[in-house]
PDB file of N, CA, C and O in Angstrom:
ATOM      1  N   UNK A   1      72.266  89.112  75.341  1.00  0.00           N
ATOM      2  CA  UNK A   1      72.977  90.337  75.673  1.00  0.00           C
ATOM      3  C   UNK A   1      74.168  90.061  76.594  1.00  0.00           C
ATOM      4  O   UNK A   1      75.267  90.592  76.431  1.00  0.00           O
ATOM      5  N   UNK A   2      73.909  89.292  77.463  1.00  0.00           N
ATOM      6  CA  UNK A   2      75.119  88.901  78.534  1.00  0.00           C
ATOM      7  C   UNK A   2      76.352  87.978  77.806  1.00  0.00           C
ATOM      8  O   UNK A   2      77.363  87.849  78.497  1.00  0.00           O
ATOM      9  N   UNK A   3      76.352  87.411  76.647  1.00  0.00           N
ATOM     10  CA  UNK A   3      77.329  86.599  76.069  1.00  0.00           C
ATOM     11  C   UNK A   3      77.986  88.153  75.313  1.00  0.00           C
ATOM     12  O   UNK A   3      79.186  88.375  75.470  1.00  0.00           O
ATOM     13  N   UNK A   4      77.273  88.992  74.649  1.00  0.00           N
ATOM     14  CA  UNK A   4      77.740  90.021  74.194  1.00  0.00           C
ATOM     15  C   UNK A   4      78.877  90.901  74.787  1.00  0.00           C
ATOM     16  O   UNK A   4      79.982  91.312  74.431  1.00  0.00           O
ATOM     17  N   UNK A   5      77.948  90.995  76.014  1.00  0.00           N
ATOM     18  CA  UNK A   5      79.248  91.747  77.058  1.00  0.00           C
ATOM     19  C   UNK A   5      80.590  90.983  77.596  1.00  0.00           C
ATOM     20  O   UNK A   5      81.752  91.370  77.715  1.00  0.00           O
ATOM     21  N   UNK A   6      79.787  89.432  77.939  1.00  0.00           N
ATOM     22  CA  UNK A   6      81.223  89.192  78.575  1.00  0.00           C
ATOM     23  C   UNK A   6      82.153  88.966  77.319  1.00  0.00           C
ATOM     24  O   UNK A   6      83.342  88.916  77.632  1.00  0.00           O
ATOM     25  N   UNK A   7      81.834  88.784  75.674  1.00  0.00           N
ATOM     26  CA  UNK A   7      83.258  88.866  74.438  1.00  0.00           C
ATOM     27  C   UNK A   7      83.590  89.919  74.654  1.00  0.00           C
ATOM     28  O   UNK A   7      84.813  89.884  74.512  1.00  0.00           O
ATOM     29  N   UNK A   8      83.221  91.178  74.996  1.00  0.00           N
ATOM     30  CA  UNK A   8      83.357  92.585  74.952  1.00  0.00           C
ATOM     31  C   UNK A   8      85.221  92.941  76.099  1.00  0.00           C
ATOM     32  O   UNK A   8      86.375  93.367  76.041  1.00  0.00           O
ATOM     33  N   UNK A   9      83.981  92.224  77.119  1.00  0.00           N
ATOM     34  CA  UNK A   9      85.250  92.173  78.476  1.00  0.00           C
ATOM     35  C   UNK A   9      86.550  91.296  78.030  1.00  0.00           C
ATOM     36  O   UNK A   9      87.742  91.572  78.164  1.00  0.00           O
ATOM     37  N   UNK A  10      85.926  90.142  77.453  1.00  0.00           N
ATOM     38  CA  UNK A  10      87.182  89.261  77.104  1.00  0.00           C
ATOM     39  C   UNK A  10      88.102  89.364  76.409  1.00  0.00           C
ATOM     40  O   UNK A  10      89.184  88.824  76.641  1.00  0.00           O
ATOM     41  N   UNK A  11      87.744  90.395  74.981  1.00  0.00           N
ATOM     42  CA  UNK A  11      88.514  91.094  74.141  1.00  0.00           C
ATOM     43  C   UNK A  11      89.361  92.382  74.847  1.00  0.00           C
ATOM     44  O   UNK A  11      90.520  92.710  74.594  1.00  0.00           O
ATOM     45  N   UNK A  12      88.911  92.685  75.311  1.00  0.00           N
ATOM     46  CA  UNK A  12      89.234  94.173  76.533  1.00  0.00           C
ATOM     47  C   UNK A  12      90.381  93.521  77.345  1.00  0.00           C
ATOM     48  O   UNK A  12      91.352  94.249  77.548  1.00  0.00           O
ATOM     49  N   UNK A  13      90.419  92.277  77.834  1.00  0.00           N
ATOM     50  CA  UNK A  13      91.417  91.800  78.619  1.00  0.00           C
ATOM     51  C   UNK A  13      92.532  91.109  78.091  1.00  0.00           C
ATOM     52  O   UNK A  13      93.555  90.880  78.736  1.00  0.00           O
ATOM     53  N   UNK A  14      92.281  90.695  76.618  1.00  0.00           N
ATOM     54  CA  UNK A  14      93.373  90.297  75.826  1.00  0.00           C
ATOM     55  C   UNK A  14      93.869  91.199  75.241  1.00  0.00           C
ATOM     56  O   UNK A  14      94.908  90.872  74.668  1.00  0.00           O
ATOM     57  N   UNK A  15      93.446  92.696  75.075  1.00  0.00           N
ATOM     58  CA  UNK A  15      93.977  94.108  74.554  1.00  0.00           C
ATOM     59  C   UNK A  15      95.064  94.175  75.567  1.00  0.00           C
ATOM     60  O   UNK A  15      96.241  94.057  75.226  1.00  0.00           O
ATOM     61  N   UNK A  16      94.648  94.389  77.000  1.00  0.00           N
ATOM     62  CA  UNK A  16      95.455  94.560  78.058  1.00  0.00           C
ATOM     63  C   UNK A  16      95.878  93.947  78.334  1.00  0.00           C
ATOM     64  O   UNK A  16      96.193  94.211  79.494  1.00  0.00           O
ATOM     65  N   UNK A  17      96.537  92.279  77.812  1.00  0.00           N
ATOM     66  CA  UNK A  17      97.310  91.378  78.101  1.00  0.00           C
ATOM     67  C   UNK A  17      98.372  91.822  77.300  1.00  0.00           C
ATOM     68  O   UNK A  17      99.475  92.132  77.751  1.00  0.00           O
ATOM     69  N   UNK A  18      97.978  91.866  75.833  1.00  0.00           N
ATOM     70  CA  UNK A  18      98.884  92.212  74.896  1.00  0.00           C
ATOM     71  C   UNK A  18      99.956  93.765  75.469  1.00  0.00           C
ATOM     72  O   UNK A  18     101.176  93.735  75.632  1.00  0.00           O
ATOM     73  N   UNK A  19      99.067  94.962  75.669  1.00  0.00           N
ATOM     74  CA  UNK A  19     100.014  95.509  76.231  1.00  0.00           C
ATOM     75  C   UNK A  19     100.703  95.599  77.123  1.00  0.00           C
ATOM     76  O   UNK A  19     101.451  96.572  77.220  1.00  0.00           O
ATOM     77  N   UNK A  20     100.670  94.572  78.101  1.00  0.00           N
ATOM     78  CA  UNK A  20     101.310  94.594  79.521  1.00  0.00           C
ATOM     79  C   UNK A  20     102.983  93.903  78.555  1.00  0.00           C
ATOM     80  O   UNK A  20     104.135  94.330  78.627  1.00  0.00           O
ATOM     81  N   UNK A  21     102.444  92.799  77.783  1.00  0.00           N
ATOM     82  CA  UNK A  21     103.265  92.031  77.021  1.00  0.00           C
ATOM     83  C   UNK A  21     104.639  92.957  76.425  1.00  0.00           C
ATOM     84  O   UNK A  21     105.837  92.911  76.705  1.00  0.00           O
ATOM     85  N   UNK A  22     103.834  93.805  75.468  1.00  0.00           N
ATOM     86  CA  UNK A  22     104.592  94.771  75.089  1.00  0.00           C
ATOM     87  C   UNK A  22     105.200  95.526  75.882  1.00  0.00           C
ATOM     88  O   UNK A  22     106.284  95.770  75.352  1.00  0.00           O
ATOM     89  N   UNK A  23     105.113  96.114  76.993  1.00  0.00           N
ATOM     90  CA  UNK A  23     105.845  97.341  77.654  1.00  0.00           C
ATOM     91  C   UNK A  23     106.838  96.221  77.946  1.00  0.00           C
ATOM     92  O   UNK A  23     108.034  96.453  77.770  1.00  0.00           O
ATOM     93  N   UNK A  24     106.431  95.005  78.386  1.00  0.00           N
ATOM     94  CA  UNK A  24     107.501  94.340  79.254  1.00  0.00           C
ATOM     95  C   UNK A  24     108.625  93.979  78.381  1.00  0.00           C
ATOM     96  O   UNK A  24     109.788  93.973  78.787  1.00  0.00           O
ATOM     97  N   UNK A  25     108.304  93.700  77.266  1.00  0.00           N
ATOM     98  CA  UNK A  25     109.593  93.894  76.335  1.00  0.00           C
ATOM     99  C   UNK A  25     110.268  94.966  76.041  1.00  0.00           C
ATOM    100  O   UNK A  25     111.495  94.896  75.979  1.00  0.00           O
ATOM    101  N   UNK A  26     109.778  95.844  75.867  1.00  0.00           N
ATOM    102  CA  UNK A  26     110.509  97.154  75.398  1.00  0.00           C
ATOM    103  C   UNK A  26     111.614  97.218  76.775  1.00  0.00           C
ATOM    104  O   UNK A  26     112.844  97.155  76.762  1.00  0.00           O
ATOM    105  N   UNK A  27     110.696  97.364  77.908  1.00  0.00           N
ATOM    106  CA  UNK A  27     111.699  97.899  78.968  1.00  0.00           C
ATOM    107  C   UNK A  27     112.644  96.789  79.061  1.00  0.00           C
ATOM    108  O   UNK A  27     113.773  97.188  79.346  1.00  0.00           O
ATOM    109  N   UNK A  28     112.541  95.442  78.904  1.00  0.00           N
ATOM    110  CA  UNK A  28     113.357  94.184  79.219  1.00  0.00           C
ATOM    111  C   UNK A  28     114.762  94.755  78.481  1.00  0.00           C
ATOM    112  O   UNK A  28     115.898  94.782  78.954  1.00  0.00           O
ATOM    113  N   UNK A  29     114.311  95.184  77.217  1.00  0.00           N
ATOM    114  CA  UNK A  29     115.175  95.091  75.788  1.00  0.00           C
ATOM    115  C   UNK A  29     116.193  96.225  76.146  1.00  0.00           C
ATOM    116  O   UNK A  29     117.407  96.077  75.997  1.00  0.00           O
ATOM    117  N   UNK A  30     115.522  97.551  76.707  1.00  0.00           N
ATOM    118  CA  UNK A  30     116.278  99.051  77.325  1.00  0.00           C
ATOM    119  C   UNK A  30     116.858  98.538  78.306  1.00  0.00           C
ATOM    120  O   UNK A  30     117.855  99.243  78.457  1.00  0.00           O
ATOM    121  N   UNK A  31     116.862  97.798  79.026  1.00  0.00           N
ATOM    122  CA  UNK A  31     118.337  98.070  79.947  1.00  0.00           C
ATOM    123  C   UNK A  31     119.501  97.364  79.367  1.00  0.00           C
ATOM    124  O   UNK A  31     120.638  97.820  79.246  1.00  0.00           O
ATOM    125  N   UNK A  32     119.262  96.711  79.177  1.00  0.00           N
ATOM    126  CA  UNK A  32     121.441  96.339  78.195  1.00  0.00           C
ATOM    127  C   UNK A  32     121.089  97.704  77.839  1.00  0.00           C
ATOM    128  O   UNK A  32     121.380  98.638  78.586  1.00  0.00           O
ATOM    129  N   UNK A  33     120.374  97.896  76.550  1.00  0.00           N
ATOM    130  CA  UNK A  33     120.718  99.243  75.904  1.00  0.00           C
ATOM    131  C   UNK A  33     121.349 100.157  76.176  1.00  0.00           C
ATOM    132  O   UNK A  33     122.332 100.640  75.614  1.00  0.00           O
ATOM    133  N   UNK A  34     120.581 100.572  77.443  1.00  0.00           N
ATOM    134  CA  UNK A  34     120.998 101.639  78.376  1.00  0.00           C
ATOM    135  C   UNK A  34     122.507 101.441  78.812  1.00  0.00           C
ATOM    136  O   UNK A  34     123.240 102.422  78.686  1.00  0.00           O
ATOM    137  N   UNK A  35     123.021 100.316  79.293  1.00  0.00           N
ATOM    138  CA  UNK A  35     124.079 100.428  80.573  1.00  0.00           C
ATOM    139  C   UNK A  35     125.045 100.472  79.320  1.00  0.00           C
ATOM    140  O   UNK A  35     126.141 100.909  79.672  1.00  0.00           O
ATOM    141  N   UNK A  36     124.995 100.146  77.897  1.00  0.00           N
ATOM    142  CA  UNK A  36     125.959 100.093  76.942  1.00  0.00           C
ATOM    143  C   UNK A  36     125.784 101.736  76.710  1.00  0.00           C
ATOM    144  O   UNK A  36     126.793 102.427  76.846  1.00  0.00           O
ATOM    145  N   UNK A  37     124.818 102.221  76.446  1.00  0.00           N
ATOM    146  CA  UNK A  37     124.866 103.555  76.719  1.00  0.00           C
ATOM    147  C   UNK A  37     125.524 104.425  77.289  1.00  0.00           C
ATOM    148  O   UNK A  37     126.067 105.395  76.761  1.00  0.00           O
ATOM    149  N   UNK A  38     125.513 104.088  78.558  1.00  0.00           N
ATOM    150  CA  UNK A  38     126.065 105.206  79.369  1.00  0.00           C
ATOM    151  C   UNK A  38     127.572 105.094  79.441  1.00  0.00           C
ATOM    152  O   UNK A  38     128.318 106.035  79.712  1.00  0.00           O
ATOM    153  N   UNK A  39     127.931 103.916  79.185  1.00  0.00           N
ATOM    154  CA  UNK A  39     129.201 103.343  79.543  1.00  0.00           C
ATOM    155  C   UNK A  39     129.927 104.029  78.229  1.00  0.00           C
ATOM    156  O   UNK A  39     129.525 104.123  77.069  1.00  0.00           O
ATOM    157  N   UNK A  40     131.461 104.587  79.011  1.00  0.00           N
ATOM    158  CA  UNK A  40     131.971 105.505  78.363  1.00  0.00           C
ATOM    159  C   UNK A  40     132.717 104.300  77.340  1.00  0.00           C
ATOM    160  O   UNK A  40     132.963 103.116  77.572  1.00  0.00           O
ATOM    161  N   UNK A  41     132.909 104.970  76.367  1.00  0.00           N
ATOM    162  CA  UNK A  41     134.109 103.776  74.949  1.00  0.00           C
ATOM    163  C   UNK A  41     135.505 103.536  75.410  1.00  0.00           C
ATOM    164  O   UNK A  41     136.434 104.305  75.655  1.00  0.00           O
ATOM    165  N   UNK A  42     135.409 102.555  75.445  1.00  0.00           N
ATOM    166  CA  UNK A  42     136.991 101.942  75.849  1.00  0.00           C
ATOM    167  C   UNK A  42     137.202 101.425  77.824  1.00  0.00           C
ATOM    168  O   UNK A  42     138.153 100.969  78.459  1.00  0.00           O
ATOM    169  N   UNK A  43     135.656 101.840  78.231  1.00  0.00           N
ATOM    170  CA  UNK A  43     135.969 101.967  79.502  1.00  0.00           C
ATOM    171  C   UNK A  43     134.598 101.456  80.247  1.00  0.00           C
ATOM    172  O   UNK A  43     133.473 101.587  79.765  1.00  0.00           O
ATOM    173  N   UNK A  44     134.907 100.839  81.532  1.00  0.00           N
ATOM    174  CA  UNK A  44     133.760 100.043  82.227  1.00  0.00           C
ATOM    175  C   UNK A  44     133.124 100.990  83.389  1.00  0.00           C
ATOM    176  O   UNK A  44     133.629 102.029  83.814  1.00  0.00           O
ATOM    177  N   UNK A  45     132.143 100.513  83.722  1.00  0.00           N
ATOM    178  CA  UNK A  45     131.691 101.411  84.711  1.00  0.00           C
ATOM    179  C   UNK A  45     131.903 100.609  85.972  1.00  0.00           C
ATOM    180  O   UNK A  45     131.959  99.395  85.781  1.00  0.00           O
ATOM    181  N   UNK A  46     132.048 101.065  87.354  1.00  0.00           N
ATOM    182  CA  UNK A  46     132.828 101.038  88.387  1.00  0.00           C
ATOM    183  C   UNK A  46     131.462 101.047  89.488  1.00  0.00           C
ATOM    184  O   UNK A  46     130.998 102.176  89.645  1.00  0.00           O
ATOM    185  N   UNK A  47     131.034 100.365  89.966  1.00  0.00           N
ATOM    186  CA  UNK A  47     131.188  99.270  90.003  1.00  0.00           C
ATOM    187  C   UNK A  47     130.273  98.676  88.752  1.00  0.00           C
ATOM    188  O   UNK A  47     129.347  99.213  88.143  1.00  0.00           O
ATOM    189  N   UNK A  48     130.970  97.168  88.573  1.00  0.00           N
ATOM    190  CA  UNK A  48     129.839  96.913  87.030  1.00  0.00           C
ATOM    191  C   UNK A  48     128.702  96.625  87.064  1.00  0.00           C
ATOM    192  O   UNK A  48     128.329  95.771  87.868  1.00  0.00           O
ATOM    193  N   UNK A  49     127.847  97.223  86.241  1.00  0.00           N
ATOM    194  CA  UNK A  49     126.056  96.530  85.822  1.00  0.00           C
ATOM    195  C   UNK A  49     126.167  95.383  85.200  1.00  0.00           C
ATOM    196  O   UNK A  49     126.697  95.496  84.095  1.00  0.00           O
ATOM    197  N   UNK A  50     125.867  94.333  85.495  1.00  0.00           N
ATOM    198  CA  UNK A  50     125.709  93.352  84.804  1.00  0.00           C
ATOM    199  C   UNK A  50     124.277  93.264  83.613  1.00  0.00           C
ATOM    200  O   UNK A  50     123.220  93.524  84.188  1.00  0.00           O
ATOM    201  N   UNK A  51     124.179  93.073  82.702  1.00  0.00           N
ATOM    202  CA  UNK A  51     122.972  93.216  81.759  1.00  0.00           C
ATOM    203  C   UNK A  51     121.725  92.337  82.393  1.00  0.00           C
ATOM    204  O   UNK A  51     120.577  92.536  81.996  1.00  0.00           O
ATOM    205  N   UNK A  52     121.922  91.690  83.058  1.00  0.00           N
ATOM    206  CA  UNK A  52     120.749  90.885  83.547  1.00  0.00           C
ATOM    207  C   UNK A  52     120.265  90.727  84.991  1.00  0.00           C
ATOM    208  O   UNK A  52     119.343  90.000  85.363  1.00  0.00           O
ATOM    209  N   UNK A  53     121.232  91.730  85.942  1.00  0.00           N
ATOM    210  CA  UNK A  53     120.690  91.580  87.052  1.00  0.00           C
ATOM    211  C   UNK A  53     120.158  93.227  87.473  1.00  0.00           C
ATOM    212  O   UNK A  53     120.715  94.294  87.211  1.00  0.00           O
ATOM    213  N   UNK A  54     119.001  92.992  88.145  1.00  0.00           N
ATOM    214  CA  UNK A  54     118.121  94.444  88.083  1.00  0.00           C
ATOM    215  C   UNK A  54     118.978  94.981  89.229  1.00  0.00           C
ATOM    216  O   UNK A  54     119.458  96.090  88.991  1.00  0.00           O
ATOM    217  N   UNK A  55     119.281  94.452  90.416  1.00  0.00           N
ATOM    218  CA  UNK A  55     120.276  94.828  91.597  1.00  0.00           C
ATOM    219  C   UNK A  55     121.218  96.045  91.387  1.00  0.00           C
ATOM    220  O   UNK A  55     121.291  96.295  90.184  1.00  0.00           O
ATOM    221  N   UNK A  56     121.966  96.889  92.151  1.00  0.00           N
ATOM    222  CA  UNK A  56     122.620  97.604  91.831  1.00  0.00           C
ATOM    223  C   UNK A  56     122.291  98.871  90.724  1.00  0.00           C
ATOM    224  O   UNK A  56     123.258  99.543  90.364  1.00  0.00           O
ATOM    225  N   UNK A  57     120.899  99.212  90.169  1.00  0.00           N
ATOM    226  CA  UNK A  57     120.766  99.778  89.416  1.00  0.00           C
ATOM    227  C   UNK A  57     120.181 101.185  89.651  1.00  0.00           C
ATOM    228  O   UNK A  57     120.536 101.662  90.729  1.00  0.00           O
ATOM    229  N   UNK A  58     119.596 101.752  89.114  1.00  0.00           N
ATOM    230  CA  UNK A  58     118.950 103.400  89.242  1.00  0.00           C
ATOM    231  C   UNK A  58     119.579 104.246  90.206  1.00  0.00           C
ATOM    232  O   UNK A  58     120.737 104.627  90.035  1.00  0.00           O
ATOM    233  N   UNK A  59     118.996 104.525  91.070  1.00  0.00           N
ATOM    234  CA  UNK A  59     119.921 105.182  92.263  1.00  0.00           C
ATOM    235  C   UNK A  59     120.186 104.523  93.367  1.00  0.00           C
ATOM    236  O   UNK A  59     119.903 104.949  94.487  1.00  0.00           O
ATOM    237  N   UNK A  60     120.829 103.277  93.101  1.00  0.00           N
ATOM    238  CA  UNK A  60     121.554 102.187  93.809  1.00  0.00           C
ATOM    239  C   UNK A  60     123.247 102.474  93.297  1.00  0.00           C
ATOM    240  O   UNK A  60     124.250 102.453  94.011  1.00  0.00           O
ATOM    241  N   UNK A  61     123.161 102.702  92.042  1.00  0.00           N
ATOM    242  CA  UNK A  61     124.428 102.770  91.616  1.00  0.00           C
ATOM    243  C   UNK A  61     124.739 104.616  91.658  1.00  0.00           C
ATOM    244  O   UNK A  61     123.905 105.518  91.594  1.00  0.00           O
ATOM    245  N   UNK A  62     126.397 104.718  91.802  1.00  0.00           N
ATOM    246  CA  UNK A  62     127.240 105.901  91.488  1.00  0.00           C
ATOM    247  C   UNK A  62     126.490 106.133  90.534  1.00  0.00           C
ATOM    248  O   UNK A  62     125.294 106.331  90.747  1.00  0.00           O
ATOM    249  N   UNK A  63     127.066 106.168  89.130  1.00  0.00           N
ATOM    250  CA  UNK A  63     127.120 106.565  87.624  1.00  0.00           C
ATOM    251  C   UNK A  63     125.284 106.946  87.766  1.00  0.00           C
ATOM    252  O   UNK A  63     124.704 107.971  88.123  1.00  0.00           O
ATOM    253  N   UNK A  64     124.889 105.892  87.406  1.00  0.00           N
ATOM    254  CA  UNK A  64     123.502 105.956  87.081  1.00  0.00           C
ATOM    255  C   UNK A  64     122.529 106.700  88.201  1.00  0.00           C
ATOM    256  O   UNK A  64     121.371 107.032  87.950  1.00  0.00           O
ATOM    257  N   UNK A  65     122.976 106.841  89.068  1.00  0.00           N
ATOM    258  CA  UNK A  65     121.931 107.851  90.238  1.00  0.00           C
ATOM    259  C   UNK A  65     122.644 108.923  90.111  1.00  0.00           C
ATOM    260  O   UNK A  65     122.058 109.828  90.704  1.00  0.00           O
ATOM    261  N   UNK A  66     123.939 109.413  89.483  1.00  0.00           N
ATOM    262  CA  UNK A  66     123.752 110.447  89.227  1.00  0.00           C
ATOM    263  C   UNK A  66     123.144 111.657  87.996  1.00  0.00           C
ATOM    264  O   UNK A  66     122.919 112.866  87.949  1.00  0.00           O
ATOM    265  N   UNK A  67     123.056 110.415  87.062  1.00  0.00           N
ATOM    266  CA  UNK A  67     122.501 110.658  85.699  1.00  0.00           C
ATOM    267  C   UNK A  67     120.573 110.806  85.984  1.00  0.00           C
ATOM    268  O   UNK A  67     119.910 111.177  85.014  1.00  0.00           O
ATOM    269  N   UNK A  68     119.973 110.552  87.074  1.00  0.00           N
ATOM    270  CA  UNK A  68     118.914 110.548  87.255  1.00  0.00           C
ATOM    271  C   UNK A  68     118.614 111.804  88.296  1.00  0.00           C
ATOM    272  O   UNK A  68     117.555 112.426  88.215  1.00  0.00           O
ATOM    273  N   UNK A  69     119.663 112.140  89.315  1.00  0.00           N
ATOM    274  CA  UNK A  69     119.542 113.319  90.161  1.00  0.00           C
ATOM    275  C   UNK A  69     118.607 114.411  88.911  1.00  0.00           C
ATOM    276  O   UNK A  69     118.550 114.337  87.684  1.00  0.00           O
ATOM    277  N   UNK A  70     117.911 115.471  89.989  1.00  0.00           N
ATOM    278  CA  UNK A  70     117.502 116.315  89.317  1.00  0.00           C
ATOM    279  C   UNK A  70     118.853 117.027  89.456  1.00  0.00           C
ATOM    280  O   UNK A  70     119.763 117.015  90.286  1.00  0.00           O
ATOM    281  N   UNK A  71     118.439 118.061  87.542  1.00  0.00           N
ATOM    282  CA  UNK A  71     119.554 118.929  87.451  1.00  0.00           C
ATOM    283  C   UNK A  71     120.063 119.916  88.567  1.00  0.00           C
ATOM    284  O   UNK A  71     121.253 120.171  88.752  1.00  0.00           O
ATOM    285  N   UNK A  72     118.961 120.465  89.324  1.00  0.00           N
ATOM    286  CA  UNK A  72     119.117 121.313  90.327  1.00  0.00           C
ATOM    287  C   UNK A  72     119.874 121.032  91.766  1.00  0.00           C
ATOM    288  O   UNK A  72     120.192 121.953  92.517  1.00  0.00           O
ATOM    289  N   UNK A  73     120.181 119.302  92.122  1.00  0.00           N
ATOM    290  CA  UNK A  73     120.535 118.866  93.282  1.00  0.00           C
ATOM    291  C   UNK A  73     122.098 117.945  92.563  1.00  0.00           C
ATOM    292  O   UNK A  73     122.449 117.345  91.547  1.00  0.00           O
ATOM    293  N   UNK A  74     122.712 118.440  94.152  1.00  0.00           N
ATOM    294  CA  UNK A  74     124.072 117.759  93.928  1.00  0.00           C
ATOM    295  C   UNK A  74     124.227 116.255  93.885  1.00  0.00           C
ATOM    296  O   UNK A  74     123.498 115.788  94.761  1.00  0.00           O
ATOM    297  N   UNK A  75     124.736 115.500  93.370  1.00  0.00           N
ATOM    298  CA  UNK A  75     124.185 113.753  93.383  1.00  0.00           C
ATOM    299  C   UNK A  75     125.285 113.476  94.774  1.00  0.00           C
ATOM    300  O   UNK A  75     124.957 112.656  95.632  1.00  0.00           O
ATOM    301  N   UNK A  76     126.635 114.271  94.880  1.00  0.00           N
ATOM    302  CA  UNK A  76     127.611 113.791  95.702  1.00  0.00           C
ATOM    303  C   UNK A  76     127.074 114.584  96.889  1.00  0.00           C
ATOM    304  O   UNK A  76     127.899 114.771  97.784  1.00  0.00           O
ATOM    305  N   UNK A  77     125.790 115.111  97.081  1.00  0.00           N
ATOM    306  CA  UNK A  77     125.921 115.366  98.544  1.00  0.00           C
ATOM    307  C   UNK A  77     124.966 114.736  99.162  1.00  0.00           C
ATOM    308  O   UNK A  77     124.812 114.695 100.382  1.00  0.00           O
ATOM    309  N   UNK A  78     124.067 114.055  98.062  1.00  0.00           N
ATOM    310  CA  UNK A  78     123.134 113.123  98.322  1.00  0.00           C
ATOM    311  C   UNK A  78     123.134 112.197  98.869  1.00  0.00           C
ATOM    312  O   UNK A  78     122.241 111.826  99.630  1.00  0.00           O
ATOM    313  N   UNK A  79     124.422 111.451  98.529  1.00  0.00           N
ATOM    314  CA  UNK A  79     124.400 109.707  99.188  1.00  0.00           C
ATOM    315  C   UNK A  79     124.474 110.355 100.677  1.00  0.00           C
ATOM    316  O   UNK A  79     124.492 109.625 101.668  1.00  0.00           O
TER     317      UNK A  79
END
């Protein structure tokens, strides 16, 4: 019975390896996505996101902390 349970657990922890795996790609893959996103055509964002450095991002940055403010609050009276 005890070899039973611990495949049970062991399978259970390679389920939850696999998805840790997965989220971490998806989100890895969404930020280029994103900053190409937001970024207007023909034009850079001020100061720049670089695609690979997490620094400077969410509500660290202008552009993007204001795209995250709730609708109800001013982003420029925030900083």
């Amino acid at each position: 019975m005890a070899s039973s349970e611990e495949e049970v657990v062991e399978i259970g922890e390679l389920i939850q390896k696999g998805i840790n795996g997965a989220r971490a790609d998806d989100t890895k893959g969404m930020k280029g996505a994103i900053i190409d996103w937001i970024t207007p055509k023909g034009q850079s964002l001020s100061p720049h996101i670089p695609h690979n450095v997490k620094l400077g991002r969410g509500f660290n940055h202008e552009h993007t902390g204001a795209l995250l403010c709730p609708a109800g609050l001013d982003w420029t009276n925030i900083q």
